[in-house]
GUNU-803049 format. One record per residue (C-alpha): residue number from 1; residue in three letters; x, y, z. Coordinates in nm, 2 decimals. Example, Ala and Ser with C-alpha at 12.3 -4.5 7.8 and 13.67 -1.06 7.14 Angstrom:
+------+------+--------+--------+--------+
: resi : resn :      X :      Y :      Z :
+------+------+--------+--------+--------+
:    1 :  Ala :   1.23 :  -0.45 :   0.78 :
:    2 :  Ser :   1.37 :  -0.11 :   0.71 :
+------+------+--------+--------+--------+
REM end
This chain:
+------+------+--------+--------+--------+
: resi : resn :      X :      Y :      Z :
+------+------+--------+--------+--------+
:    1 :  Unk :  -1.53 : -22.19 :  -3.60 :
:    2 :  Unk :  -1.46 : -22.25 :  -3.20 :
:    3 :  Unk :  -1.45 : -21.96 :  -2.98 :
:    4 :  Unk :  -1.20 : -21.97 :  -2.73 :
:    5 :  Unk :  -1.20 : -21.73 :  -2.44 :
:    6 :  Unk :  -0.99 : -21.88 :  -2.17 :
:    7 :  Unk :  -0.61 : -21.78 :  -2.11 :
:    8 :  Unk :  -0.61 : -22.14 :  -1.96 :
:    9 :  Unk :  -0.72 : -22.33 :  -2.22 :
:   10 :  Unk :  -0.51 : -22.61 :  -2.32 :
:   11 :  Unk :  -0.46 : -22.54 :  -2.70 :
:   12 :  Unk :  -0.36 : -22.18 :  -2.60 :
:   13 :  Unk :  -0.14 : -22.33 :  -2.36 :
:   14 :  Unk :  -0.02 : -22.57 :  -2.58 :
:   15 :  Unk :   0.07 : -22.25 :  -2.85 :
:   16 :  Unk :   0.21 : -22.06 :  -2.62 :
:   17 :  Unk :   0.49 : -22.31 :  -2.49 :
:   18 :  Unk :   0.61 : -22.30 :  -2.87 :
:   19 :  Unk :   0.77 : -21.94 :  -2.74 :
:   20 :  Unk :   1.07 : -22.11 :  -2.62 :
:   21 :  Unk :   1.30 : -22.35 :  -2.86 :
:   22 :  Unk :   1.28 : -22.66 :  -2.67 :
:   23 :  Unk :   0.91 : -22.70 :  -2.70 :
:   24 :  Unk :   0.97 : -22.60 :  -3.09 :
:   25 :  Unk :   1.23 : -22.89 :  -3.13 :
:   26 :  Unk :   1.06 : -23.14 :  -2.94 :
:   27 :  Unk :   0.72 : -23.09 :  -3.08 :
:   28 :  Unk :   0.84 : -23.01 :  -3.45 :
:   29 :  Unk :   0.55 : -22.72 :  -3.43 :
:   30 :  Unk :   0.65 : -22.38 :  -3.47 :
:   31 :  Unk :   0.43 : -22.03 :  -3.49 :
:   32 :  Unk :   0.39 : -21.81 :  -3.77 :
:   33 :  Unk :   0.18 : -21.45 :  -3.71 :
:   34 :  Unk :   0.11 : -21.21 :  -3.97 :
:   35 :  Unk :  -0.12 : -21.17 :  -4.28 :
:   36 :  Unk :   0.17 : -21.17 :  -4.51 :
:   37 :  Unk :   0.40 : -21.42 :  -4.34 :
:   38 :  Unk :   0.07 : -21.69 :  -4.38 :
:   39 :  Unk :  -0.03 : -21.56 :  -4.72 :
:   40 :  Unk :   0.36 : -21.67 :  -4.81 :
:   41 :  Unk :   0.38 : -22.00 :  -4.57 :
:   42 :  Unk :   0.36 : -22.33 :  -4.81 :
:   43 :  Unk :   0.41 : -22.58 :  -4.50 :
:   44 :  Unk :   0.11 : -22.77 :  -4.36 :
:   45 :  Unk :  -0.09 : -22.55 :  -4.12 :
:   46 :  Unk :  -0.22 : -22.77 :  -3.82 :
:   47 :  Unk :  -0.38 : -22.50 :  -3.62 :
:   48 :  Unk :  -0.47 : -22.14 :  -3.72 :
:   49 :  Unk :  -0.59 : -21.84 :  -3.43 :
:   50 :  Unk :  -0.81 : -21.58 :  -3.52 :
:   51 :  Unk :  -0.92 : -21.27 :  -3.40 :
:   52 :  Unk :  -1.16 : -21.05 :  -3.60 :
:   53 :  Unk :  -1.18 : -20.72 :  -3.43 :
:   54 :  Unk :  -0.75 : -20.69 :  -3.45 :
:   55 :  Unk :  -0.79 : -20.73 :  -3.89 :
:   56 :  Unk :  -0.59 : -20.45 :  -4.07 :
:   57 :  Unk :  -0.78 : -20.56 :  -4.41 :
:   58 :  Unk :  -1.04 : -20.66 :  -4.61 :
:   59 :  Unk :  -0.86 : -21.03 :  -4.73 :
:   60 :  Unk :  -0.85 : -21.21 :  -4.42 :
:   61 :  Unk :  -1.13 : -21.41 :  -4.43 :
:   62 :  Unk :  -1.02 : -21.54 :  -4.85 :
:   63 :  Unk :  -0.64 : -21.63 :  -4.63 :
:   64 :  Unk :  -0.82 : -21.80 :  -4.35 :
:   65 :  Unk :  -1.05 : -22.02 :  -4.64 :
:   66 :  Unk :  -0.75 : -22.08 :  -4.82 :
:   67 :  Unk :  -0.51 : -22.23 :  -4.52 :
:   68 :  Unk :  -0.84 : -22.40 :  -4.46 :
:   69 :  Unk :  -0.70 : -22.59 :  -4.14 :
:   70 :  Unk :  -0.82 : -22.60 :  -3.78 :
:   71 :  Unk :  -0.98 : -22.27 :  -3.69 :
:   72 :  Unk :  -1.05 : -22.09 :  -3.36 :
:   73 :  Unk :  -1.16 : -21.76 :  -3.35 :
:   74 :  Unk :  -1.04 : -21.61 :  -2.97 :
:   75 :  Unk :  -1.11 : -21.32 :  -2.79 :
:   76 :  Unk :  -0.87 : -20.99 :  -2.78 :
:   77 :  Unk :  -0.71 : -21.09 :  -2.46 :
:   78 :  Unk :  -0.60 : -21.42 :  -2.56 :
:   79 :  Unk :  -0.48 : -21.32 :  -2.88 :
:   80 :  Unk :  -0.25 : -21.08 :  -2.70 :
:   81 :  Unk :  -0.13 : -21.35 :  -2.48 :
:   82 :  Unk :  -0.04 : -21.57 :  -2.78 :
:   83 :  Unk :   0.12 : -21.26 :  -3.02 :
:   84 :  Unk :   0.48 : -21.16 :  -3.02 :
:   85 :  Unk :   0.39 : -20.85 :  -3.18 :
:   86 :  Unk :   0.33 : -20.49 :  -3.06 :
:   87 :  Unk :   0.03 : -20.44 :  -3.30 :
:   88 :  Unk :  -0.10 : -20.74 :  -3.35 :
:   89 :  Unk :  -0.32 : -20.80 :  -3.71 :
:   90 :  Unk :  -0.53 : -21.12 :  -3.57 :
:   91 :  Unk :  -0.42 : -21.42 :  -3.74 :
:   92 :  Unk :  -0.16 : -21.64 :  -3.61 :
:   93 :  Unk :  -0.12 : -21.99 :  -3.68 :
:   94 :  Unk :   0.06 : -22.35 :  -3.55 :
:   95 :  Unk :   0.22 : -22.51 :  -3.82 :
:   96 :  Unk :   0.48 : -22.82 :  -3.88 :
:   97 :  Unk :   0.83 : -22.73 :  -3.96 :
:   98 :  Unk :   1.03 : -22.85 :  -4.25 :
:   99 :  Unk :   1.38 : -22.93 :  -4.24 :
:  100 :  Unk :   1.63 : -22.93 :  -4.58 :
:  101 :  Unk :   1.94 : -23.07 :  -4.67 :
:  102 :  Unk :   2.21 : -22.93 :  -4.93 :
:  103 :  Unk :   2.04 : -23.17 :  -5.16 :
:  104 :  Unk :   1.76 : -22.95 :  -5.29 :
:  105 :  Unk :   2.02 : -22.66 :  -5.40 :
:  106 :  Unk :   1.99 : -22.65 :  -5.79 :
:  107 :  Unk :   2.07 : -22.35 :  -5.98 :
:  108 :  Unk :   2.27 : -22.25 :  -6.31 :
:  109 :  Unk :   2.46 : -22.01 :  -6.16 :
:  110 :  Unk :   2.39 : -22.02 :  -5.85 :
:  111 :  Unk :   2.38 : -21.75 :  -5.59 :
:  112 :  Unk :   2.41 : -21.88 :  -5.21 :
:  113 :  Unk :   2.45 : -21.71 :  -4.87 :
:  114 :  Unk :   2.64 : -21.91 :  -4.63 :
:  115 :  Unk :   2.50 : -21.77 :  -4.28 :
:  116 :  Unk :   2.75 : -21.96 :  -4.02 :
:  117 :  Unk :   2.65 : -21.96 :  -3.65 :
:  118 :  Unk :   2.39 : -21.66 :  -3.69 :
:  119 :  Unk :   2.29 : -21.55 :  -3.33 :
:  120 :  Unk :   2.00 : -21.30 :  -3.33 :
:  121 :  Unk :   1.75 : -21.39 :  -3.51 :
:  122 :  Unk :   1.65 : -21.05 :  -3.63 :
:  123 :  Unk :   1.94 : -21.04 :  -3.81 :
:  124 :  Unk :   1.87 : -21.39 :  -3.96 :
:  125 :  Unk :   1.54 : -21.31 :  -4.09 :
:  126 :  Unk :   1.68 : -21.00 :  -4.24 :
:  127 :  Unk :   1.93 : -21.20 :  -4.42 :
:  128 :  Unk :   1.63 : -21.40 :  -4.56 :
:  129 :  Unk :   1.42 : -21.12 :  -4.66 :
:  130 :  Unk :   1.79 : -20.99 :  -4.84 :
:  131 :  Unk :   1.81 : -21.31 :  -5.04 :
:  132 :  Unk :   1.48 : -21.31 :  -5.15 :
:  133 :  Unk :   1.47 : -20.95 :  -5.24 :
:  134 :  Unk :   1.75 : -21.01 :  -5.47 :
:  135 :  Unk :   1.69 : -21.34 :  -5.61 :
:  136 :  Unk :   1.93 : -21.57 :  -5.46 :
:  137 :  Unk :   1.92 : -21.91 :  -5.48 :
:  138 :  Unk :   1.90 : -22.03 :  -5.16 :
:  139 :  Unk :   2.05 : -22.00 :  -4.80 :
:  140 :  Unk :   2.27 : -22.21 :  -4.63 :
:  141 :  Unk :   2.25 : -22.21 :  -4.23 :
:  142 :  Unk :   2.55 : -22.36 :  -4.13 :
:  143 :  Unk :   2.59 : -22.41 :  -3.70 :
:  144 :  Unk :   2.31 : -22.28 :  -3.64 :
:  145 :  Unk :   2.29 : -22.08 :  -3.31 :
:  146 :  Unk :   1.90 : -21.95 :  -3.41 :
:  147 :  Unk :   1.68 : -22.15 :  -3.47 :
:  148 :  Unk :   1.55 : -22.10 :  -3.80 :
:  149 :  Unk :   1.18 : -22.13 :  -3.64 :
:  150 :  Unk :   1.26 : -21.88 :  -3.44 :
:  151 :  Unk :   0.93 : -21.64 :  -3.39 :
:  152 :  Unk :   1.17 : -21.37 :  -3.45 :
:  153 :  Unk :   1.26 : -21.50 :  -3.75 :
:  154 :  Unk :   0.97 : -21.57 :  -3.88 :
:  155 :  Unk :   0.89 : -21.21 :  -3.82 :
:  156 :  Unk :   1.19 : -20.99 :  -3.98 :
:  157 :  Unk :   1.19 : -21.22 :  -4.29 :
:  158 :  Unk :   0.85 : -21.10 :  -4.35 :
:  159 :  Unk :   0.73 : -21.46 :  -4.45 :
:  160 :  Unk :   1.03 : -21.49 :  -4.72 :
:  161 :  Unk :   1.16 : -21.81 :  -4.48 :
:  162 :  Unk :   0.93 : -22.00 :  -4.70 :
:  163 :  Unk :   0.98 : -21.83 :  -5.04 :
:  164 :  Unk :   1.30 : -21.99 :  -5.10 :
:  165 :  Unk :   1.52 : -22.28 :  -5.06 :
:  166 :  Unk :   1.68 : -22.20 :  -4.69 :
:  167 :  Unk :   1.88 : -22.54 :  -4.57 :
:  168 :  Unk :   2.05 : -22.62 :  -4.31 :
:  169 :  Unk :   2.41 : -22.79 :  -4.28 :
:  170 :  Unk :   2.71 : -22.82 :  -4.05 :
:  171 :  Unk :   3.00 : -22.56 :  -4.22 :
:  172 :  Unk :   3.26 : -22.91 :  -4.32 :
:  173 :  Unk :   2.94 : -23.00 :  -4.49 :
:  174 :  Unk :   2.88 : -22.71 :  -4.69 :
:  175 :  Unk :   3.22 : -22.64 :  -4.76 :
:  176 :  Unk :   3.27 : -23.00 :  -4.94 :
:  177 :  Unk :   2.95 : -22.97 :  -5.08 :
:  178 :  Unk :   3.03 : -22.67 :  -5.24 :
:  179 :  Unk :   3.36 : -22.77 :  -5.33 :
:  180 :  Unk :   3.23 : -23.04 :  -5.49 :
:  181 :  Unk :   3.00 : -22.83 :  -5.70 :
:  182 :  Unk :   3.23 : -22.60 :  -5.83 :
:  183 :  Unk :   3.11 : -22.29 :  -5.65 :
:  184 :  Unk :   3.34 : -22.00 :  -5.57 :
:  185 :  Unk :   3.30 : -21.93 :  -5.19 :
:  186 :  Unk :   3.37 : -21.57 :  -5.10 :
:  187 :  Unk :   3.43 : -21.46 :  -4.71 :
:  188 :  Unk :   3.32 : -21.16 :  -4.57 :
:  189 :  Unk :   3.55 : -21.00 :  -4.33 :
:  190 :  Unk :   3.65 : -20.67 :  -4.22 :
:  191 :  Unk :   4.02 : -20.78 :  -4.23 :
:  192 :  Unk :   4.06 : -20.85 :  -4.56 :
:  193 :  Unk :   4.23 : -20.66 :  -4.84 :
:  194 :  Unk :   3.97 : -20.72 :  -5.10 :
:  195 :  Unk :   3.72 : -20.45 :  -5.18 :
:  196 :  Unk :   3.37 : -20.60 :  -5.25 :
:  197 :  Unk :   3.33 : -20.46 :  -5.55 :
:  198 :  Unk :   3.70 : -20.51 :  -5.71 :
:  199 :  Unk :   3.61 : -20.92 :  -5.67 :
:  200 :  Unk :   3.41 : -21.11 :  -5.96 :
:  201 :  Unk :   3.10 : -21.21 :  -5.80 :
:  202 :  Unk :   2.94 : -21.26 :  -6.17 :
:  203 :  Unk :   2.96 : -21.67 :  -6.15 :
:  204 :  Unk :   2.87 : -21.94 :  -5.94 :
:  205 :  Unk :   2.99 : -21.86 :  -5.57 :
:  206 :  Unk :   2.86 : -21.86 :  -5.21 :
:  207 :  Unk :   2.92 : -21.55 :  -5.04 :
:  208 :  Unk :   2.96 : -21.64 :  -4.66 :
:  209 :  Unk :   2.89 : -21.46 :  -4.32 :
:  210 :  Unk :   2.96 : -21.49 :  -4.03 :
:  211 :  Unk :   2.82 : -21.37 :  -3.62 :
:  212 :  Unk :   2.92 : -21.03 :  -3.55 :
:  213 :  Unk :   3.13 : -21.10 :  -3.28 :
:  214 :  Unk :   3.38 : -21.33 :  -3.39 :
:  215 :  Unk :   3.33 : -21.29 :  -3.76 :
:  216 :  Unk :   3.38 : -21.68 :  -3.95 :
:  217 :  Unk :   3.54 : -21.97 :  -3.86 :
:  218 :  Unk :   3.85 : -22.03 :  -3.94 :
:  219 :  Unk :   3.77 : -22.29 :  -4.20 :
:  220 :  Unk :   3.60 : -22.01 :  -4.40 :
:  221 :  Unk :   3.86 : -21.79 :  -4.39 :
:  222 :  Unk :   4.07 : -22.00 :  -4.63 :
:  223 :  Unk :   3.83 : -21.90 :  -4.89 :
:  224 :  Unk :   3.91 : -21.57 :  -5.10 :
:  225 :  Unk :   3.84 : -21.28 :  -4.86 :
:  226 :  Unk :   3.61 : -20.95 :  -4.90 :
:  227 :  Unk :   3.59 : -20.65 :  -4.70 :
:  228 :  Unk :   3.34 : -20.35 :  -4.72 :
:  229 :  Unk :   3.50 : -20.02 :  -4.64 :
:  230 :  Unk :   3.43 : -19.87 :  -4.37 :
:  231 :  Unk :   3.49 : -19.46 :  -4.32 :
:  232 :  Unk :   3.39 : -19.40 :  -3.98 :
:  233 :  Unk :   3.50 : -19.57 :  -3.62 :
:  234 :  Unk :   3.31 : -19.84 :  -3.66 :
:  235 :  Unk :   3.50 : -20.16 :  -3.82 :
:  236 :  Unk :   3.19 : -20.36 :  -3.95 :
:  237 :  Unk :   2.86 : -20.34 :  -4.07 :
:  238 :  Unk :   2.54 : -20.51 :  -3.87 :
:  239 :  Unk :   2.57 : -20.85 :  -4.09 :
:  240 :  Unk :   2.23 : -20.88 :  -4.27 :
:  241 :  Unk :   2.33 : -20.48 :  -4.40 :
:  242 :  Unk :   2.65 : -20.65 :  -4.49 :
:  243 :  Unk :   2.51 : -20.95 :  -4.63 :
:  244 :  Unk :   2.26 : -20.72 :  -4.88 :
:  245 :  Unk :   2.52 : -20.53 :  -4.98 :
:  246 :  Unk :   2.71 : -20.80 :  -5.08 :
:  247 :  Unk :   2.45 : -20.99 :  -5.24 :
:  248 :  Unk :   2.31 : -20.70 :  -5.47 :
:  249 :  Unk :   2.66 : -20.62 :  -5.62 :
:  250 :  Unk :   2.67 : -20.98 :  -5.70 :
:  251 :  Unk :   2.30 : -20.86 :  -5.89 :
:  252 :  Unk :   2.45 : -20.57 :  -6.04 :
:  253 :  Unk :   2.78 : -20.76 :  -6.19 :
:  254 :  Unk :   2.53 : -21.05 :  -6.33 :
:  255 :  Unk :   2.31 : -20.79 :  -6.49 :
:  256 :  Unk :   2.61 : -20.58 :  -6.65 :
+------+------+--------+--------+--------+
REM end
C-alpha cells in the first residue's frame, strides 16, 4: 500500500473536492466512510483511504482485502482532512455512482416510498435506513433536491443506500408509472382526514412524502390522503419519523 502524508497531495485533493455536489455530478465519483457503509457498498470501488491507528475493530483488514481496489494508507492528519465524521473509524473510500430508473422495481406486492423533493439529507438517509429496516421494496426519489450521493446520506442510511433498489424519477414519471402498475399511492399529509392506521395499506401501494415545509405537490395530493395524529402543538412529524411510521403499519397489516 502507498503512504500518503501530504494535505496537498493531488489524490487527497482530488477526494476532497467530492465534498461539494458539483464535483460529485461532474466526475460521477462519490465518497463513502465507514466500516459498515463499505462492508454494505456493492458499487465499484475506484479508490479506498486507510488509516490504521483510527480502526474501531479487529475486521478491517478482511474489508479492505475484500474491496481489493486502489489502496493508500494516510497519516492521521490527512485522514481528518478527508472525513466528515466526528470520530472517524479509518476507512473511507472513492467510489463510482450508479444511477436507476423505475425499470428495476419488481415486487409481488410491492411496498414503495415515494420521497418527492427531500431537502436534508439526514432525513433522506434515514428514510433509507427506514425502508430497509422494514423490508420495502424500493425507494423512489422523485425531484430530487439531495443528492442521493450526498456524504450525509451516505452516512444516516448507515450503508442501506446500497441494500436496496433506491431510483430516481421526476414525480409525472412515477405517478404514471405507478398508475400503470396498479399500485395504490397513499399521501402523507397533516391535513388529511384519514387516520394512518384506519387505511388498508395491506396491498400493493406507494406511500408518498413529501419536504417538511411545503408538504407534496399538488399532483400527489390527488391520491388518497393519510394523516398521523398529532396531540401536542406541533402539526407534523420530522418526515423520515413519519415515513417509518407509516411504513411499519403497512408491515404490521401484511403480517396480520
Amino acid at each position: 500500500m502507498a503512504e500518503i502524508e501530504s494535505l496537498q497531495n493531488p489524490k487527497i485533493q482530488a477526494a476532497r473536492k467530492l465534498w461539494k455536489r458539483r464535483e460529485r455530478d461532474e466526475s460521477g465519483l462519490f465518497l463513502i466512510e465507514g466500516f459498515r457503509e463499505l462492508s454494505r457498498a456493492s458499487l465499484p470501488i475506484k479508490t479506498l483511504f486507510v488509516c490504521p491507528p483510527l480502526f474501531l475493530g479487529t475486521n478491517e483488514e478482511a474489508l479492505i482485502k475484500k474491496i481489493g481496489a486502489e489502496t493508500y494508507v494516510v497519516s492521521e492528519k490527512v485522514f481528518r482532512s478527508l472525513s466528515y465524521r466526528d470520530r472517524p473509524d479509518g476507512l473511507l473510500a472513492v467510489a463510482k455512482q450508479q444511477h436507476f430508473g423505475l425499470e428495476i422495481l419488481k415486487a409481488k406486492n410491492p411496498l414503495y416510498i415515494v420521497a418527492e423533493a427531500i431537502e436534508k439529507p439526514g432525513n433522506l438517509g434515514t428514510i433509507l435506513r427506514s425502508a430497509d429496516g422494514c423490508g420495502a421494496d424500493g425507494v423512489i426519489v422523485c425531484d430530487r433536491c439531495t443528492d442521493i450521493f450526498n456524504p450525509n446520506v451516505v452516512r444516516a442510511s448507515v450503508g442501506t443506500l446500497f441494500t436496496q433498489p433506491v431510483v430516481e424519477a421526476t414525480s409525472d414519471e412515477a405517478l404514471e408509472w405507478l398508475q400503470k402498475q396498479g399500485i395504490a399511492i397513499v399521501a402523507a399529509t397533516p391535513q388529511a382526514d384519514l387516520v394512518y392506521t384506519d387505511a388498508d395499506l395491506s396491498g400493493p401501494i406507494a406511500i408518498a412524502v413529501g419536504t417538511e415545509q411545503y408538504g407534496l405537490s399538488e399532483k400527489w395530493m390527488k391520491q388518497l390522503q393519510v394523516k398521523i395524529p398529532m396531540k401536542g402543538v406541533a402539526d407534523s412529524l420530522n418526515v423520515a419519523m413519519a415515513t417509518t411510521l407509516l411504513l411499519y403499519e403497512a408491515v404490521r397489516q401484511r403480517s396480520s
